[in-house]
N, C-alpha and C positions, 0 to 999 in steps of 0.2 A: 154475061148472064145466060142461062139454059134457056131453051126456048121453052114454048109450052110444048111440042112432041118430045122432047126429050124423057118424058115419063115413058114412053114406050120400050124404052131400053132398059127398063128394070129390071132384075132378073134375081129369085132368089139363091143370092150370094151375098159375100162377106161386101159385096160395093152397093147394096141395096137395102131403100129403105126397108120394105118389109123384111129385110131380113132383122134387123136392129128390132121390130117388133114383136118376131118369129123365133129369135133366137134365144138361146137358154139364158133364163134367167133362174137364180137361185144362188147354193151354198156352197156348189162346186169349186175346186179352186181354178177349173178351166173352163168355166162360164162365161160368155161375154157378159153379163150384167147380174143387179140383184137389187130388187124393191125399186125397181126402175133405171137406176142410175148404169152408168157405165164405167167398165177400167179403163186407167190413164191408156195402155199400150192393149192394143188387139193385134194378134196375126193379121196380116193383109191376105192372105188364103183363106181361114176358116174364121176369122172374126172369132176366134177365142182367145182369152186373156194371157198375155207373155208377161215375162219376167217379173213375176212374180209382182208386177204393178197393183196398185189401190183402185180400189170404187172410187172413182172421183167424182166431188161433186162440183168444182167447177169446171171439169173438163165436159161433163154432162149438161152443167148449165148453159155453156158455147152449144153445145149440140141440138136443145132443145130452144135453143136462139134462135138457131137456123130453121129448126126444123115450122118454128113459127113463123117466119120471116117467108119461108116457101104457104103454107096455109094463106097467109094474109094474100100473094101474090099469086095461086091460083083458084080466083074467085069466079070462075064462072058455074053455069050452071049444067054441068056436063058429068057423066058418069065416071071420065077418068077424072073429072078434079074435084069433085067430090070425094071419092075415095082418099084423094091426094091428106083432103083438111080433114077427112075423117082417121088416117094413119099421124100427120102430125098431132091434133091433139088428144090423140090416143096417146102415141107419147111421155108429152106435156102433161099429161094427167095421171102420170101410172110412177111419174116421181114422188116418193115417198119423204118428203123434205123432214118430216116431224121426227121419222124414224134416223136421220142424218142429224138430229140436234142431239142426241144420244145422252138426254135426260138434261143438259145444258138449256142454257141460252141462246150459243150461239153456234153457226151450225159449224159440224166437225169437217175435215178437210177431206177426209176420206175413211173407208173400211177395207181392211185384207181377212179373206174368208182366217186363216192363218192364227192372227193374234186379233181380230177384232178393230174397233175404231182408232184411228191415228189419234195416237195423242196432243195435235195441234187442231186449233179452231181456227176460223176467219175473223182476224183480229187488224186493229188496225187497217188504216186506207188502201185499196188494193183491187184487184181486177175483179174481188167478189161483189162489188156493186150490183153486177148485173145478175149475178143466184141469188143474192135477197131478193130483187125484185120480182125475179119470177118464182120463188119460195113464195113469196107474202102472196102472189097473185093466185095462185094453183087454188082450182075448184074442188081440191080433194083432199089435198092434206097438206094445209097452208099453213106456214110458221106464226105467231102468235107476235103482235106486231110490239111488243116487245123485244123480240129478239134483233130486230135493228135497231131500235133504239140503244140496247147493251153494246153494238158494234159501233154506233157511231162515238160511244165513250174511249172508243180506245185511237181516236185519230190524233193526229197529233201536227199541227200549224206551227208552221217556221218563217224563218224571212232568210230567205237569200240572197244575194249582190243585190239586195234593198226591195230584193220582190218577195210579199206576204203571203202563201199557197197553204193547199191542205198539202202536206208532206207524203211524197211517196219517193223512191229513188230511183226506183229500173221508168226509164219511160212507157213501157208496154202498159204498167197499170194505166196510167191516162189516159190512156189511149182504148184496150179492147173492151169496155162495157160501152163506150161513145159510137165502137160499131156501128152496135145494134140501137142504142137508146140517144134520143136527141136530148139533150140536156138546155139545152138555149131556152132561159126563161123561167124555169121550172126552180125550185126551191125546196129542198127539204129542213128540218129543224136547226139544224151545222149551218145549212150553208143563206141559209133568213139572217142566223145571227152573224153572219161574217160582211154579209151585204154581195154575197156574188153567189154566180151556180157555177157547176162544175164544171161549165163549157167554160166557163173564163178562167176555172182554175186550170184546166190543161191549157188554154191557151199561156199563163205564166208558167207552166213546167216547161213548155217549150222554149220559150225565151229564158228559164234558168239553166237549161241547158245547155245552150248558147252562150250562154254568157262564164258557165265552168268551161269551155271549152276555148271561148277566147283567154282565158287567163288560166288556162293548162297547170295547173298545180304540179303537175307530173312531170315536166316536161317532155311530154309525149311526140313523135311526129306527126305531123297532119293537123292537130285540132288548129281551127279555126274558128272565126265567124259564120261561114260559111261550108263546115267538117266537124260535126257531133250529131250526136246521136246515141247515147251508152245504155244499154234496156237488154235485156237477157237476151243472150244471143251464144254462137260457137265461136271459139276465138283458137289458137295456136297452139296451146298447151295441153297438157300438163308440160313444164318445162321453166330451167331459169336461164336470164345468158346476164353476162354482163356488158350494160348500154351505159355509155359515158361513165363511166369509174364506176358504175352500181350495176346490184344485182337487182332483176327485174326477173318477178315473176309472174308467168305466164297461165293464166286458165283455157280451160277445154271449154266445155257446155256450163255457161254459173248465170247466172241475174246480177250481171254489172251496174252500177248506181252511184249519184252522185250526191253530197261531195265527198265523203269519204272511203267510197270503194267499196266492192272490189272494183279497181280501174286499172288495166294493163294495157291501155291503147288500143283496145277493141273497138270500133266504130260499126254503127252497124244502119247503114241506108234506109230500112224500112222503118226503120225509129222513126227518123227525117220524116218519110213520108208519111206515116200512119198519122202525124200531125199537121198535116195540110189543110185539113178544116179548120183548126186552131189561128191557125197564123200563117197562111200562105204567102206575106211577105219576108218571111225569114225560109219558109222550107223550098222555094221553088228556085232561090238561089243557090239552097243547099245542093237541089239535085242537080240544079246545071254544073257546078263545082265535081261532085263526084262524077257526074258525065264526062267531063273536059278532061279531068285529071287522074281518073281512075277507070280507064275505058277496058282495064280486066277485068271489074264488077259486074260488069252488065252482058248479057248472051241472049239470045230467043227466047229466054223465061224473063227475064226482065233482071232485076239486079239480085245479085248472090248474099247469103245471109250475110256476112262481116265482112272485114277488112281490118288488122294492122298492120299501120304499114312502121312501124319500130322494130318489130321483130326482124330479128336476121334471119333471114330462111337458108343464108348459103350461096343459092342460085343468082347469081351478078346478072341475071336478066329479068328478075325479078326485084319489085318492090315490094318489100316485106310480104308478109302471107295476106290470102285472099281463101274463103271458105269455098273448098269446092262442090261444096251442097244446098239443097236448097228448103225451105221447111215449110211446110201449109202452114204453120202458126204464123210465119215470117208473112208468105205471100196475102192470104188470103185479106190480113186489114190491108194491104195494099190499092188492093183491086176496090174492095169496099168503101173504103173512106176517100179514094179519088172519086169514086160515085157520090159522097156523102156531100163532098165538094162541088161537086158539076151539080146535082140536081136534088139532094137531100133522099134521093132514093130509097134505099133502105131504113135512115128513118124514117121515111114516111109509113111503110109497111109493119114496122112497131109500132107505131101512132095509132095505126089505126087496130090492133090485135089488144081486144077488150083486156084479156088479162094482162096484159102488161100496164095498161091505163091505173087497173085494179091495184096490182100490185106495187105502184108508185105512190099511190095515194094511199094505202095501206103503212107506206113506209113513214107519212107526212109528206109530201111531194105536191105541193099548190101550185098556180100561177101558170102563167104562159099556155100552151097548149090545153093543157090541163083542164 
C-alpha cells in the first residue's frame, strides 16, 4: 500500500492522477478519454489512446474503483488530501453512464470514436457487477435502476459436480468486483431468491474449479486437487502439436473457462489466489503445490501470469511453457484480496464510500452491512 507522502510524486504525466483529469477528453481518435470514460490501451508515454482500442466502460469502472478506494483512504483533514478526494470524485462524477446505455437498457461495453458503440452490452453474469454498482450510485448521471434489473435477466444458474452457482466460466469474473465490494451478507433480488449472496457463490466457483481439475476431462498435465485455476489469462499459442495420439490446440491471450472451454492446459496461479477469501482451505494448498513444484513460476514480482506444463516447448530442461510476463490485471487482485483476507481492508474503504452504499441499494442490495 502507498504511504500517505506518496502523493508528493505526482507529476503531470501519463503516470498521474491529475493527468487522467487534465488530459483530453472528447471525439478525437487520439484522446485518452470521452464523457468521462477511458480507452481499454493508453500509451504509457503520452496516455493517449493505441490501437485503435474502445472507451471502455468496464475498464473505467476498475479505475474509478480505485480511484474511490484512494478518496475513502485519504481522509484526513490536510490540503494535500483533500485535494486528493476532491480529484477522485471529480472523476467518479464526470462518468457519463446514461450516455453508455446508448438508448438501451443495459449498458454497452464500449465506444470507438470510429464506428460508434460496440455492438455488445453487459449481459449475463460477469465482472460488470461492479460498473452497475457504481453506474446506479453516480451523483450525476446515474443508470435508471431498471437497467439492472434487465441485467440480472440474463444470468444463468447451473449445477456442477453437484454444486448449484450463478454460472460464470473464466474465474476472474468471481473474483474482480469482490475486489472492491464485500459481498458477505448482502442480497440483491437473484440472489434472496437463491438463498445465498455472491460471496458464497464464488466461494462454489472455486471449489467447481477444483473439482473440473481433479477429473481433467482433457487429460491435461498437472491438474489436480491441488493445480487449477482456468480464468483468462496468456497461454503458449497460437499453435497445434500432437499430445498422446491428438492434436491439441494451443491459445495466446483468450478467457479460458470451465467446463467446456476453451481449455488447453493453461493454468494460471493468480486464479488460485485471487480466491483466498473465498475458500482459503483449498487455495492455500494450491499455492504451496505451485511453490514446491513449479519454482519457475515465481521471481521477485511474485508468481508469472500461467503455466502449461502439456505443452512441448522443445527445451528438455524445461517443463512445458511458463509466461515470461507479467500483467497488472493478474497482480493487482493478488496483492488485494490477500489483504481482503488478512484484514478486509479494502472492503472496508468501499463500505464506507456513500456512493457505492448508494449504488447497491439502488441495485436491491439489503441486509448485512447494508
Amino acid at each position: 500500500m502507498l504511504g500517505r507522502e506518496a502523493h508528493k510524486s505526482f507529476r503531470k504525466n501519463s503516470n498521474s492522477p491529475q493527468f487522467f483529469w487534465e488530459s483530453r477528453q472528447g471525439k478525437e481518435q487520439d484522446a485518452t478519454g470521452y464523457k468521462g470514460f477511458f480507452y481499454h490501451f493508453l500509451d504509457m508515454k503520452t496516455g493517449r489512446r493505441v490501437w485503435k482500442s474502445e472507451l471502455s466502460s468496464i475498464d473505467t469502472a476498475f479505475f474509478l474503483a480505485g480511484a474511490l478506494a484512494a478518496v475513502q483512504y485519504f481522509n484526513r483533514h490536510t490540503k494535500e488530501e483533500e485535494s486528493i478526494r476532491m480529484l477522485g470524485y471529480a472523476l467518479y462524477r464526470r462518468a457519463d453512464w446514461k450516455w453508455m446505455l446508448n438508448g438501451g437498457k443495459r449498458v454497452t461495453m464500449g465506444w470507438k470514436p470510429e464506428s460508434g458503440f460496440l455492438k455488445y452490452r453487459w449481459e449475463g453474469y460477469s465482472e460488470g457487477l461492479i460498473l452497475y454498482a457504481l453506474a446506479l450510485g453516480s451523483p450525476t448521471f446515474p443508470l435508471p435502476a431498471e437497467s439492472y434489473q434487465a441485467w440480472l435477466k440474463t444470468y444463468k444458474w447451473k449445477k456442477l459436480y453437484g454444486i448449484e452457482f450463478l454460472y460464470a466460466g473464466p474465474l476472474f469474473i468471481h473474483q474482480l468486483s469482490h475486489v472492491w465490494i464485500d459481498f458477505r451478507g448482502i442480497q440483491d433480488e437473484f440472489m434472496r431468491e437463491k438463498g445465498i449472496d455472491y460471496f458464497e457463490n464464488s466461494r462454489r466457483a472455486s471449489y467447481i474449479q477444483q473439482q473440473y481439475a481433479i477429473r481433467n476431462p482433457k487429460k491435461f498435465k498437472g491438474y489436480e486437487k491441488n493445480c487449477w485455476g482456468i480464468t483468462a489469462s496468456d497461454g503458449p499459442g497460437p499453435a497445434t502439436q500432437k499430445i498422446g495420439g491428438k492434436i491439441v490446440k494451443f491459445y495466446d491471450y483468450t478467457a479460458r473457462k470451465i467446463p467446456n472451454g476453451p481449455d488447453d492446459g493453461t493454468l494460471a496461479p493468480w486464479a488460485a489466489i485471487a480466491s483466498l477469501p473465498f475458500a482459503p482451505e483449498i487455495v492455500l494448498p494450491a499455492l504451496d503445490h505451485f511453490n514446491r513444484n513449479y519454482p519457475d513460476m515465481t521471481s521477485k514480482y511474485g508468481f508469472k501470469c500461467s503455466f502449461n506444463p502439456t505443452f512441448e516447448s522443445g527445451n528438455q530442461d524445461t517443463r512445458g511453457w511458463v509466461s515470461k510476463g507479467y500483467y497488472g490485471l493478474d497482480q493487482g487482485p493478488i496483492v488485494l484480496m490477500i489483504e481482503n483476507y488478512r484484514t478486509g481492508f479494502f472492503w472496508q474503504l468501499l463500505r464506507d464510500c456513500p456512493y457505492m452504499a448508494t449504488g447497491l441499494r439502488r441495485a436491491g442490495f439489503t441486509g448485512g452491512w447494508l
